[in-house]
N, CA, C and O atoms as a CHARMM CRD file, in Angstrom:
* protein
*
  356
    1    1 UNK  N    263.81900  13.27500  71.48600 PROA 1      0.00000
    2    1 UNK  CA   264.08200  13.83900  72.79200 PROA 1      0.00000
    3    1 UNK  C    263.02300  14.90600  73.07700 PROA 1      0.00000
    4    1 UNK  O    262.68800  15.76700  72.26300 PROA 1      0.00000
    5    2 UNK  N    262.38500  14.72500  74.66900 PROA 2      0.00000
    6    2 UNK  CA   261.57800  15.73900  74.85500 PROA 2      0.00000
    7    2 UNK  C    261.32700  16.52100  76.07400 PROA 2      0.00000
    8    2 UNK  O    260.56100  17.44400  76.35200 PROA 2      0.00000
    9    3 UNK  N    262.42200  15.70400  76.85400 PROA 3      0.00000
   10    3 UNK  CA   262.84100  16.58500  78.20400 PROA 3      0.00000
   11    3 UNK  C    264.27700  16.82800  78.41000 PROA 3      0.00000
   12    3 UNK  O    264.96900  15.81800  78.28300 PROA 3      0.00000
   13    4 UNK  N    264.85400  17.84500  78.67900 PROA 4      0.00000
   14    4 UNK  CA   266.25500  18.02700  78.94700 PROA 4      0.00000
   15    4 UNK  C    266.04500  18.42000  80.92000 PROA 4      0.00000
   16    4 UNK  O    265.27200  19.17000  81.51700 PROA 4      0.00000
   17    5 UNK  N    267.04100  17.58100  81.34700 PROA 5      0.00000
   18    5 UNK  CA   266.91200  18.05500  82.84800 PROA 5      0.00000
   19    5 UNK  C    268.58300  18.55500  83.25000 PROA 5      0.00000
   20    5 UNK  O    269.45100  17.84700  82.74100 PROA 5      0.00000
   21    6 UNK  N    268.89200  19.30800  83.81500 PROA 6      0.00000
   22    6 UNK  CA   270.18100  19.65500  83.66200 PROA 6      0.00000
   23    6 UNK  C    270.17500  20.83500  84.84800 PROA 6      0.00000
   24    6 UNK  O    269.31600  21.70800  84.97100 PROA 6      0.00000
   25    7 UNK  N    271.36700  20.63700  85.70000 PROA 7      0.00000
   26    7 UNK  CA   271.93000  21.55900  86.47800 PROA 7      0.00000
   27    7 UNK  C    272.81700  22.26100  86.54800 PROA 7      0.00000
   28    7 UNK  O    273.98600  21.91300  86.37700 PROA 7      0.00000
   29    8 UNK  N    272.27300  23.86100  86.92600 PROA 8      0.00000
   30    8 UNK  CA   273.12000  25.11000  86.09100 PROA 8      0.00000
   31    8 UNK  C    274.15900  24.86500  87.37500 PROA 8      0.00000
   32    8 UNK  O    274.24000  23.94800  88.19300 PROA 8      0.00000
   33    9 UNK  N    275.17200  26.51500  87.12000 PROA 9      0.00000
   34    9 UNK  CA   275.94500  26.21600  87.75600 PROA 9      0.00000
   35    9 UNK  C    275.39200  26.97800  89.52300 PROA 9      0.00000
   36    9 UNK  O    276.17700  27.37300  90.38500 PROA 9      0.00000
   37   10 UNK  N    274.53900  26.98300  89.57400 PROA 10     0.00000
   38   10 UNK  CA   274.26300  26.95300  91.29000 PROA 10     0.00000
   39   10 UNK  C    273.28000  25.89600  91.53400 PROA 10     0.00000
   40   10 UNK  O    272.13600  26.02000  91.97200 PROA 10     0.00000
   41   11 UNK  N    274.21000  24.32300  91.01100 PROA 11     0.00000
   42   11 UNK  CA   273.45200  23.69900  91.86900 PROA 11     0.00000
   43   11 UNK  C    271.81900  23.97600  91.46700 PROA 11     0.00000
   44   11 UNK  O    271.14800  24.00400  92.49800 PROA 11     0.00000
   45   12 UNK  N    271.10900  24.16000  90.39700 PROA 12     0.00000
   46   12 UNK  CA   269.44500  23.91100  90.35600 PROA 12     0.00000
   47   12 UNK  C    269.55400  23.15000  89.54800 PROA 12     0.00000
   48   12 UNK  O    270.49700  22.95500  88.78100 PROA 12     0.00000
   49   13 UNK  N    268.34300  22.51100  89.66800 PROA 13     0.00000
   50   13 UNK  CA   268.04900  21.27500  88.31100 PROA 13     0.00000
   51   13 UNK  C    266.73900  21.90800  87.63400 PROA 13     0.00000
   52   13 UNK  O    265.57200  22.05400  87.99900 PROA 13     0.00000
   53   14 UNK  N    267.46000  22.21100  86.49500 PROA 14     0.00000
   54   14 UNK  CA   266.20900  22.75300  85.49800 PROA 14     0.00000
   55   14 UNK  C    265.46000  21.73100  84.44400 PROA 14     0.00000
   56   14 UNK  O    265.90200  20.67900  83.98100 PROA 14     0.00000
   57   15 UNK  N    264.17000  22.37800  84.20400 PROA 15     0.00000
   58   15 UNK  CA   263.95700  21.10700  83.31300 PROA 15     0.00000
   59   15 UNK  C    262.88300  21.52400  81.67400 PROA 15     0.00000
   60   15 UNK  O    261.67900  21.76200  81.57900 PROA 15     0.00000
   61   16 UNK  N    263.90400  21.46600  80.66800 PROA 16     0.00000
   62   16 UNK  CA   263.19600  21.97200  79.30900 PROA 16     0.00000
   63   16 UNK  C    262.50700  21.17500  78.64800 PROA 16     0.00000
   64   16 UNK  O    263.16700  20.27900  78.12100 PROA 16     0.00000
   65   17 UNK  N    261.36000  21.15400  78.46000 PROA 17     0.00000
   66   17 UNK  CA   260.99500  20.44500  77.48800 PROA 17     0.00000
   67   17 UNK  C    260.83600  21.43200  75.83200 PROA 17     0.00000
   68   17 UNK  O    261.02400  22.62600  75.59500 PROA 17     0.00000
   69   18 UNK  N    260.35200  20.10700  74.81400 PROA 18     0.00000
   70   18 UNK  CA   260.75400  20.49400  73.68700 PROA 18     0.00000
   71   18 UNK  C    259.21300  20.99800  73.36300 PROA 18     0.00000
   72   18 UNK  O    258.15700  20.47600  73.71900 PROA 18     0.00000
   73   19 UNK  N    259.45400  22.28600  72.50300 PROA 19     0.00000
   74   19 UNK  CA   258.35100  23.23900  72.57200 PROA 19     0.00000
   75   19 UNK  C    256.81600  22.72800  71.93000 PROA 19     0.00000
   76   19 UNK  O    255.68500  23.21100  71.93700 PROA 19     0.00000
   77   20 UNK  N    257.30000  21.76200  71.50300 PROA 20     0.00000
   78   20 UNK  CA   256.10900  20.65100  69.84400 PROA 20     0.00000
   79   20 UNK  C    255.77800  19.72900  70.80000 PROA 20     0.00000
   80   20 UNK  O    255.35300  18.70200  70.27000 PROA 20     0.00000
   81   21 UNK  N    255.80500  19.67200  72.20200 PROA 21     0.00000
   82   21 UNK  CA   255.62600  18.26000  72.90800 PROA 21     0.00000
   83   21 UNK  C    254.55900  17.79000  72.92900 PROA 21     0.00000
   84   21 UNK  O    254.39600  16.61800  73.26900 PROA 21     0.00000
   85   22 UNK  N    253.29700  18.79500  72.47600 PROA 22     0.00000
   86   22 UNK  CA   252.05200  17.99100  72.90300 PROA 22     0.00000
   87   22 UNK  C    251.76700  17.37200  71.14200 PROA 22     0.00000
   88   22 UNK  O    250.72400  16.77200  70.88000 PROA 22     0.00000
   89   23 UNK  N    252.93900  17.65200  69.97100 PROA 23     0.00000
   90   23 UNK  CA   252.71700  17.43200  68.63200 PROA 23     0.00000
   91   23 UNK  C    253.50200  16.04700  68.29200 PROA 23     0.00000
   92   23 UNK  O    253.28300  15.20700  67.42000 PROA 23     0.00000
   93   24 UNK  N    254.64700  16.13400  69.46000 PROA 24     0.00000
   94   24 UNK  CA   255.57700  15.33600  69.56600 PROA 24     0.00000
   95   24 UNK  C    254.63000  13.41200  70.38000 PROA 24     0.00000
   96   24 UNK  O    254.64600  12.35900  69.74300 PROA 24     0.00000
   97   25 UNK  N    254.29800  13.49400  71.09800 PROA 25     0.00000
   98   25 UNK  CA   253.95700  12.80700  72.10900 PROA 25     0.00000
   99   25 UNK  C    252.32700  12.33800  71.93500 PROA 25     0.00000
  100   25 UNK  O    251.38500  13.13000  71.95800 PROA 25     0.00000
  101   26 UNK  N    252.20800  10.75300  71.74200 PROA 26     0.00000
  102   26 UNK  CA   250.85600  10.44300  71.28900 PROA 26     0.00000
  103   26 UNK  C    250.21900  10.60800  72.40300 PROA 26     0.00000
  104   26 UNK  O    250.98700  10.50000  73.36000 PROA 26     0.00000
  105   27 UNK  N    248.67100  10.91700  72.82200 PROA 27     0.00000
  106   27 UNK  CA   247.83700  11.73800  73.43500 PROA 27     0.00000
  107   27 UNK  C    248.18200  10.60900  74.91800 PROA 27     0.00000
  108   27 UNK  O    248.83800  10.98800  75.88800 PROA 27     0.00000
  109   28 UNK  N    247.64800   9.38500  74.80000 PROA 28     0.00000
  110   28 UNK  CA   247.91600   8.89200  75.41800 PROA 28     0.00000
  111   28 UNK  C    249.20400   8.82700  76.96200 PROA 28     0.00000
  112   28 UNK  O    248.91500   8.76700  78.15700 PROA 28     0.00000
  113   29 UNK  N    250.38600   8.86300  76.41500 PROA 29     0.00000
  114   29 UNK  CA   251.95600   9.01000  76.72400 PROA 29     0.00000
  115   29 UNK  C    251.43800  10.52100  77.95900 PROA 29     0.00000
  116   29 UNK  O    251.32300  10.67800  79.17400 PROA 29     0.00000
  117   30 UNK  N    251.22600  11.51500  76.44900 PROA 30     0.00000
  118   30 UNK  CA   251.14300  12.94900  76.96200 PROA 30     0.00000
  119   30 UNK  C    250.61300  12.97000  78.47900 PROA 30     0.00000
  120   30 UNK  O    251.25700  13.32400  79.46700 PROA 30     0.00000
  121   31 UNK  N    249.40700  12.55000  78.43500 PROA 31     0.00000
  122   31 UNK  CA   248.94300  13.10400  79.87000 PROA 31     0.00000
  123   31 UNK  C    249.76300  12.01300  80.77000 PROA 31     0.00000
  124   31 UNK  O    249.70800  12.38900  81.94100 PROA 31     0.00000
  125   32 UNK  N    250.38400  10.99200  80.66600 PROA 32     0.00000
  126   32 UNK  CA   250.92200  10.84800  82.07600 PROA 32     0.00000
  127   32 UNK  C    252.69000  11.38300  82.13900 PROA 32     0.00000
  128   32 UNK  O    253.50800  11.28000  83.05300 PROA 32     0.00000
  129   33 UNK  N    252.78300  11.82700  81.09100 PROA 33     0.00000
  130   33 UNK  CA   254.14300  13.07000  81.15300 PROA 33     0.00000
  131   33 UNK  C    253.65400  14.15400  81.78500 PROA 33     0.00000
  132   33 UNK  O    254.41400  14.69000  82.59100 PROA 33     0.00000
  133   34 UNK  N    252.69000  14.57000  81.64400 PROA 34     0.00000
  134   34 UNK  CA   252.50500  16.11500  81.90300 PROA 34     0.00000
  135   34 UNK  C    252.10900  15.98300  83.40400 PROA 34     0.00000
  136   34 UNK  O    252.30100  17.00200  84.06700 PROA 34     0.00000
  137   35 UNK  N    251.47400  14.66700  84.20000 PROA 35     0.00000
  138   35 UNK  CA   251.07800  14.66300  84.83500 PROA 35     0.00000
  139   35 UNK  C    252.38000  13.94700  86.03500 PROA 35     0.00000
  140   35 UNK  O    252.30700  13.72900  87.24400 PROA 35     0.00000
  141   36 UNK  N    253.44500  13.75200  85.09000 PROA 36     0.00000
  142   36 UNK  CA   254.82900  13.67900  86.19800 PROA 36     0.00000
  143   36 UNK  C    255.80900  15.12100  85.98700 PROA 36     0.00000
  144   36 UNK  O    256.88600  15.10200  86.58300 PROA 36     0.00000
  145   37 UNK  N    255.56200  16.04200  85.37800 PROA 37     0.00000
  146   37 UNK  CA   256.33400  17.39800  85.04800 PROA 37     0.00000
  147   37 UNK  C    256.06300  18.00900  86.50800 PROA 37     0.00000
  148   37 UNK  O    257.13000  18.24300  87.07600 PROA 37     0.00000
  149   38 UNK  N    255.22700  18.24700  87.07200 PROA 38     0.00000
  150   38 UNK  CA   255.16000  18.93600  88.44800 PROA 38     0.00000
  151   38 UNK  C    255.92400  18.44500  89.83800 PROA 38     0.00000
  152   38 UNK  O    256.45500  19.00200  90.79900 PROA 38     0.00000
  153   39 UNK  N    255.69200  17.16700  89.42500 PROA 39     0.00000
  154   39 UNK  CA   256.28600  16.05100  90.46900 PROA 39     0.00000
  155   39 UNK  C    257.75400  16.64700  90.53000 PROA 39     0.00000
  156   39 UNK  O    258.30600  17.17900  91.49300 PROA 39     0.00000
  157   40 UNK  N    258.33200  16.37700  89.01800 PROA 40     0.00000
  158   40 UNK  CA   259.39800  16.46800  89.22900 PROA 40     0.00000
  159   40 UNK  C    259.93500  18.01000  89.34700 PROA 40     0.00000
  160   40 UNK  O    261.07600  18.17300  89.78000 PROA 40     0.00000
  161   41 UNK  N    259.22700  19.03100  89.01200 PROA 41     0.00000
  162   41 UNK  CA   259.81800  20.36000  89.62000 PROA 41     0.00000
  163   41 UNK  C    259.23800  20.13200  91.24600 PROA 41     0.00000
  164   41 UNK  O    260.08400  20.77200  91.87000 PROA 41     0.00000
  165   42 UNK  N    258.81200  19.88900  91.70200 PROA 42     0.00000
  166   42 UNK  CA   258.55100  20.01600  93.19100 PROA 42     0.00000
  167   42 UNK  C    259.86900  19.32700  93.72900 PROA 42     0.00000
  168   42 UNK  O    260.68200  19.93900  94.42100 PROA 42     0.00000
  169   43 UNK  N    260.03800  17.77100  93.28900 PROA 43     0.00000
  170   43 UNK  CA   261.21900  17.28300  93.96700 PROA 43     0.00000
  171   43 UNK  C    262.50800  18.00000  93.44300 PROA 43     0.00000
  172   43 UNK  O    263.36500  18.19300  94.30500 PROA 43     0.00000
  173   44 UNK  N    262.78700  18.42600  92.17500 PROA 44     0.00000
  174   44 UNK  CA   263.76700  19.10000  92.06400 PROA 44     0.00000
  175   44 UNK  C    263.90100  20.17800  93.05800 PROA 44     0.00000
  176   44 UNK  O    265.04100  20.48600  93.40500 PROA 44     0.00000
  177   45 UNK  N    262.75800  20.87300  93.62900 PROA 45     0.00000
  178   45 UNK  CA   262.91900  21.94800  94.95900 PROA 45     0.00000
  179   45 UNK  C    263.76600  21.20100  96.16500 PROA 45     0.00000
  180   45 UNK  O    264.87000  21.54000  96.59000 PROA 45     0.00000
  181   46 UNK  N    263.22400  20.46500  96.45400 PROA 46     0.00000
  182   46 UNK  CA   263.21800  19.52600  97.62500 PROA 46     0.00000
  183   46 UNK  C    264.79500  18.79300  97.78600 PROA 46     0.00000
  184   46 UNK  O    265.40800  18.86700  98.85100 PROA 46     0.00000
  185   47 UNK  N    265.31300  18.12500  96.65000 PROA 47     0.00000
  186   47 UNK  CA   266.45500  17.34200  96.58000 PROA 47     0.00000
  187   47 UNK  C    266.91400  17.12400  94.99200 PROA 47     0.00000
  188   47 UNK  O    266.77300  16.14100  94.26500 PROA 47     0.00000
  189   48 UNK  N    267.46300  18.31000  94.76000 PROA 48     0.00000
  190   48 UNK  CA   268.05300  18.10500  93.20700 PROA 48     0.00000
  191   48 UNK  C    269.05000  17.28500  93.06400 PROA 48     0.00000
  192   48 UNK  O    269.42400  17.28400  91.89200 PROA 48     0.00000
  193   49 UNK  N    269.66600  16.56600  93.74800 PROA 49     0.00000
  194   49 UNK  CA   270.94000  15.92800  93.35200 PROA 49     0.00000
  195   49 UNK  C    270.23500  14.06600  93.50700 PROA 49     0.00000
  196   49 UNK  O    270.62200  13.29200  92.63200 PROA 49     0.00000
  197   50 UNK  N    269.59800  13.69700  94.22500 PROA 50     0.00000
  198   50 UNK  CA   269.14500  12.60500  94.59200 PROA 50     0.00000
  199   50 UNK  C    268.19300  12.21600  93.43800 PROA 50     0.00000
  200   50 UNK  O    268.04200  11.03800  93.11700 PROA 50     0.00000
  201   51 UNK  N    267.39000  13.49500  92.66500 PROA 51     0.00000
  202   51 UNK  CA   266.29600  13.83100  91.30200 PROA 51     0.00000
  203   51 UNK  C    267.12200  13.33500  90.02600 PROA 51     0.00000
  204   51 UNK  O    266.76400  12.55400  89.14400 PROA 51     0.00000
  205   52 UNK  N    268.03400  13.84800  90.14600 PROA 52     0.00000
  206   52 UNK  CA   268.83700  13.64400  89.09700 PROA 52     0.00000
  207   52 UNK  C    269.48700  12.55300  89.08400 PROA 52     0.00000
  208   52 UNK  O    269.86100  12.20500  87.96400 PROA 52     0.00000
  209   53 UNK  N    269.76700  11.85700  89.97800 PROA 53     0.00000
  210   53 UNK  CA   270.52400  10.49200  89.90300 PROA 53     0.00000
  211   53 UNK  C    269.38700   9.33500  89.83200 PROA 53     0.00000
  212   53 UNK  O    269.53700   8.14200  89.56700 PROA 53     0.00000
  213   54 UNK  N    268.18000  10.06600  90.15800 PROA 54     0.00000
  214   54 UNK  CA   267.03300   8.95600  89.56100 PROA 54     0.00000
  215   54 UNK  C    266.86600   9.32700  87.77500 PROA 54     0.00000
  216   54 UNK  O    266.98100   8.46700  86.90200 PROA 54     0.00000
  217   55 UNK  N    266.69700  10.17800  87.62500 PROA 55     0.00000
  218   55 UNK  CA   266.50600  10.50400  86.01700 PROA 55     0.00000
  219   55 UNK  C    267.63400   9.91500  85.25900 PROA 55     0.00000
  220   55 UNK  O    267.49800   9.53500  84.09600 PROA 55     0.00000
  221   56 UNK  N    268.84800   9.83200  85.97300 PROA 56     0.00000
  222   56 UNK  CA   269.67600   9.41300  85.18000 PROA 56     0.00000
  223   56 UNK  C    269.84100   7.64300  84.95700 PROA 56     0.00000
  224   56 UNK  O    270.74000   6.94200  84.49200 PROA 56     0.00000
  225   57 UNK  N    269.06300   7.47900  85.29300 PROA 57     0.00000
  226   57 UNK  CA   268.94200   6.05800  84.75200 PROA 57     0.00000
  227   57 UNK  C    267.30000   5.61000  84.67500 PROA 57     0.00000
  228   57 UNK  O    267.02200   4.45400  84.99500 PROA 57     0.00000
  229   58 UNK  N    266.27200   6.48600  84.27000 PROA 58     0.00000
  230   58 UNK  CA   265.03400   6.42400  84.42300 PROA 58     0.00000
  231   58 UNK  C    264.49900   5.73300  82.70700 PROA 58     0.00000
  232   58 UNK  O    264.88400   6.04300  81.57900 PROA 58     0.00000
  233   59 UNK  N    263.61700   4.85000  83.11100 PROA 59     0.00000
  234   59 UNK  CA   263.15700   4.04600  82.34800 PROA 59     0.00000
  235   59 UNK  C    261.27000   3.46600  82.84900 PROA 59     0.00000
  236   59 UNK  O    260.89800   2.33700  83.16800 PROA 59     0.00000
  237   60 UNK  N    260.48800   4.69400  82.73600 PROA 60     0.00000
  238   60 UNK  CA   258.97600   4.43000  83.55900 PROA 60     0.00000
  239   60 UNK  C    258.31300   4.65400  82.38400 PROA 60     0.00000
  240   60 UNK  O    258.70600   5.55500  81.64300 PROA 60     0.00000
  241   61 UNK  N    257.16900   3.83300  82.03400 PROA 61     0.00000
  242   61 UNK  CA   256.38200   4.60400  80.60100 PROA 61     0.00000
  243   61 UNK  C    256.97500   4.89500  79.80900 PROA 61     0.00000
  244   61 UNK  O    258.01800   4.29500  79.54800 PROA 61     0.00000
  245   62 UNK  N    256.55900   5.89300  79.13700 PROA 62     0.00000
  246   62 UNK  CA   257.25600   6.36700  77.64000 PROA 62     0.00000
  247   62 UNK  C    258.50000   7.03200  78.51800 PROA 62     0.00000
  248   62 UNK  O    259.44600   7.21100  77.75100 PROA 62     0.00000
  249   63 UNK  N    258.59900   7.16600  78.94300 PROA 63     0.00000
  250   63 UNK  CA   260.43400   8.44400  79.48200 PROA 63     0.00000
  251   63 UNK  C    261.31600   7.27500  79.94600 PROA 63     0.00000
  252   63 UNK  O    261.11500   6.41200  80.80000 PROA 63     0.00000
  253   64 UNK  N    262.38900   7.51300  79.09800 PROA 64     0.00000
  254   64 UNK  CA   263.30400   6.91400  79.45100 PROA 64     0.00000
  255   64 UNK  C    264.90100   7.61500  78.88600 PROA 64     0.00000
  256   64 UNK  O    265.05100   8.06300  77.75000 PROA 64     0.00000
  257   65 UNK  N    265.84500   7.58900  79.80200 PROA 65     0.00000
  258   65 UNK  CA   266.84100   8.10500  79.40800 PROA 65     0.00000
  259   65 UNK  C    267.42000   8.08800  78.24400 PROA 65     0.00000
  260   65 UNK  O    267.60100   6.93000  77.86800 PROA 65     0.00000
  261   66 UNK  N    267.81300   8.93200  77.46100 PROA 66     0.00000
  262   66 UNK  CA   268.88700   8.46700  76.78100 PROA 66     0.00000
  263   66 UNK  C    270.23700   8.96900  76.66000 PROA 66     0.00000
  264   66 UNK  O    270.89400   8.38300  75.80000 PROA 66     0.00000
  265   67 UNK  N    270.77100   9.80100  77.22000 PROA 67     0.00000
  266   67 UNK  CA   271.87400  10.20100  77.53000 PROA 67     0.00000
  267   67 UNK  C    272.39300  10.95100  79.02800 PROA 67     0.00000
  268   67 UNK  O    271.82800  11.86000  79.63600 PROA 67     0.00000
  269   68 UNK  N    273.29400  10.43900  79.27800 PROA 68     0.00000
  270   68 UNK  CA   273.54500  11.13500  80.90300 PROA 68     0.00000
  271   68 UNK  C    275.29600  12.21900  80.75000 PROA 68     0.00000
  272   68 UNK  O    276.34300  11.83000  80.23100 PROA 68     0.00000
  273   69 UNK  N    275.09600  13.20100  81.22200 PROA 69     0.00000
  274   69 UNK  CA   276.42300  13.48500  80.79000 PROA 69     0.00000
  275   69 UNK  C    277.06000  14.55600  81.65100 PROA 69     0.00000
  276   69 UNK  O    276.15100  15.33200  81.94300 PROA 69     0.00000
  277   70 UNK  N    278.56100  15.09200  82.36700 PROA 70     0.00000
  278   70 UNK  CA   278.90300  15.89200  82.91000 PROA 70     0.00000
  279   70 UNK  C    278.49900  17.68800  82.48000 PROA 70     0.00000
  280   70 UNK  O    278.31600  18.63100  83.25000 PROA 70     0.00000
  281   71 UNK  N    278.47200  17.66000  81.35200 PROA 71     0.00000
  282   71 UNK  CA   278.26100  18.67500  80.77800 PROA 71     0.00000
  283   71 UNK  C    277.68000  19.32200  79.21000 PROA 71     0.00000
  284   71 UNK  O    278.19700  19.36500  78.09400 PROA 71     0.00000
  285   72 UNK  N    276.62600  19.68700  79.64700 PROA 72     0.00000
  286   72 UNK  CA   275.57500  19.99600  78.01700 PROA 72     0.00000
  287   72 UNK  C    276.91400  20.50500  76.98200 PROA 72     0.00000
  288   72 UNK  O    276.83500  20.14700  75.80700 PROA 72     0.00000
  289   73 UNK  N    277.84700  21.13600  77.30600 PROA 73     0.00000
  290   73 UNK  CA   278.90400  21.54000  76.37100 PROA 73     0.00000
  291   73 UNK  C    278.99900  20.51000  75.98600 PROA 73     0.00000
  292   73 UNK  O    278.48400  20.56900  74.87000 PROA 73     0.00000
  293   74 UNK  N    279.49400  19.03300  76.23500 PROA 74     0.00000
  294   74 UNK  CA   280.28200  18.05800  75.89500 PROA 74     0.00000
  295   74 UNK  C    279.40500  17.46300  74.76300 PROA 74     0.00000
  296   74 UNK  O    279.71000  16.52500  74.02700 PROA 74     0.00000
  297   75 UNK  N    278.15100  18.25000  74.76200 PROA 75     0.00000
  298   75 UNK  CA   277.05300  17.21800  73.92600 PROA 75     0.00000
  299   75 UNK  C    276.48800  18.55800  72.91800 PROA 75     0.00000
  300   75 UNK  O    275.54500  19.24600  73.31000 PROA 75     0.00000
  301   76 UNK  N    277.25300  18.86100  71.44300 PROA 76     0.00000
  302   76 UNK  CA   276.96300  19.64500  71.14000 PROA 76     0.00000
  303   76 UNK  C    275.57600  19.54600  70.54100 PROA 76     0.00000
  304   76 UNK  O    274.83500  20.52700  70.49100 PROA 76     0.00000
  305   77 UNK  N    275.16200  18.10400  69.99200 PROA 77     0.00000
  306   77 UNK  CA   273.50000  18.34000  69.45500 PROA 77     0.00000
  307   77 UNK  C    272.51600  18.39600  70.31800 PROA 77     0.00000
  308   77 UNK  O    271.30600  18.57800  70.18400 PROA 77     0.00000
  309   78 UNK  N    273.50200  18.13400  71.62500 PROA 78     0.00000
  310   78 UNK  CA   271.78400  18.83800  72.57400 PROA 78     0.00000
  311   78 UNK  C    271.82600  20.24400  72.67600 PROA 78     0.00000
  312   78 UNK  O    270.85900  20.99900  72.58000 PROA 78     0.00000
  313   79 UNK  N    273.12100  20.58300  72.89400 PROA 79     0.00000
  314   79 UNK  CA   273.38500  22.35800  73.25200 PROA 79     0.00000
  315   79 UNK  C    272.39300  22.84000  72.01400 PROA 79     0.00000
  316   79 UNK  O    271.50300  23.66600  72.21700 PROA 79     0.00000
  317   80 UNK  N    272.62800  22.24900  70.71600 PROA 80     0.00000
  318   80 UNK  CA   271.78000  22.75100  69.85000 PROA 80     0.00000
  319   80 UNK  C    270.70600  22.54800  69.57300 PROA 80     0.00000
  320   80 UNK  O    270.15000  23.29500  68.76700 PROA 80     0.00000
  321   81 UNK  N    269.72600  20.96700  70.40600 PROA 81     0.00000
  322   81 UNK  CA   268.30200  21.31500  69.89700 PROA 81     0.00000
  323   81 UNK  C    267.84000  21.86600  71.00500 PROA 81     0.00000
  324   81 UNK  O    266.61200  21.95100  71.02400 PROA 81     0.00000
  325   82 UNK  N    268.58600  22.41100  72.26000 PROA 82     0.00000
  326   82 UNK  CA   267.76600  23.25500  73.80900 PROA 82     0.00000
  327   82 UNK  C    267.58100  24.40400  73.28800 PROA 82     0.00000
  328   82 UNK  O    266.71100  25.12300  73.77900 PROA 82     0.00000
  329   83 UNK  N    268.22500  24.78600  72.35200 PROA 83     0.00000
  330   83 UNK  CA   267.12400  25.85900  71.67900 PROA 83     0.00000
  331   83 UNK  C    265.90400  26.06700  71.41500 PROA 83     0.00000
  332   83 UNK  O    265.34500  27.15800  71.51900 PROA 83     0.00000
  333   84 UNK  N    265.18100  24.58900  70.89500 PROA 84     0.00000
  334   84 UNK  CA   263.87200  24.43200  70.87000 PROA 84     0.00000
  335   84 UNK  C    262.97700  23.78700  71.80900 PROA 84     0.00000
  336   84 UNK  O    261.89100  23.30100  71.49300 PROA 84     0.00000
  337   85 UNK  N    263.58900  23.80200  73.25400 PROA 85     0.00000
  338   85 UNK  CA   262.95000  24.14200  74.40000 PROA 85     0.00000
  339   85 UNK  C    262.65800  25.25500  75.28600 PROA 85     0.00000
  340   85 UNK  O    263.01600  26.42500  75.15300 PROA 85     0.00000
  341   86 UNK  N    261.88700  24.67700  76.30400 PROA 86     0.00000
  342   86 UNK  CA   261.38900  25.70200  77.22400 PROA 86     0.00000
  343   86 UNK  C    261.27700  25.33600  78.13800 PROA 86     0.00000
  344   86 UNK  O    260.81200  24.20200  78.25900 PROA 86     0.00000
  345   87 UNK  N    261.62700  26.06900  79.23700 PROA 87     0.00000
  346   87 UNK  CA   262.16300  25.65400  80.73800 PROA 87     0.00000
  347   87 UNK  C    260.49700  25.61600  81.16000 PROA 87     0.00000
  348   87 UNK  O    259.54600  26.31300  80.80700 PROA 87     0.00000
  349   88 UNK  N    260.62400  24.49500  82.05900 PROA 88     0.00000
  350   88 UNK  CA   259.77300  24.20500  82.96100 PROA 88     0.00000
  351   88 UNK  C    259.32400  24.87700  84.31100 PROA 88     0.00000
  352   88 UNK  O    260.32300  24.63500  84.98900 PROA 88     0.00000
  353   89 UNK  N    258.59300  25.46600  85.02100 PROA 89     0.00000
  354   89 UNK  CA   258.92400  25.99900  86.24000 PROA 89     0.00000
  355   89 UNK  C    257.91900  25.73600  87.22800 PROA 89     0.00000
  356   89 UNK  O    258.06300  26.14700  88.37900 PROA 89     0.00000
């Protein structure tokens, strides 16, 4: 896992990635991740709820979902590796 996208409770869609990503991610992959990370904070400005219901079933290149869920509580090993992210902005 190397993006967490998730909306706090006013309604924003934040988006962490995992801090090793450029260690994580073969060079290749990398630049067209890094080169959809802006995209998607811009549209997260624009329409966070419509963003998120595309991510939640997103399957483009290397990114593809793997879990969709009401609440990061409900998912305690993510609550615990978003520790070793960092919000996007």
């Amino acid at each position: 896992m190397i993006l967490l996208a998730i909306i706090d409770a006013d309604d924003k869609l934040r988006f962490l990635a995992h801090r090793k990503l450029r260690a994580i991610v073969q060079p290749r992959d990398l630049k067209y991740i890094e080169a959809l990370l802006p995209d998607f904070v811009e549209r997260a400005r624009l329409d966070p709820a419509m963003l998120f219901t595309q991510l939640s079933s997103l399957c483009v290149g290397p990114l593809v979902t793997h879990e969709v869920g009401v609440s990061i509580a409900d998912h305690s090993s993510f609550l615990e590796l978003s520790s070793g992210f960092d919000q996007i902005s």
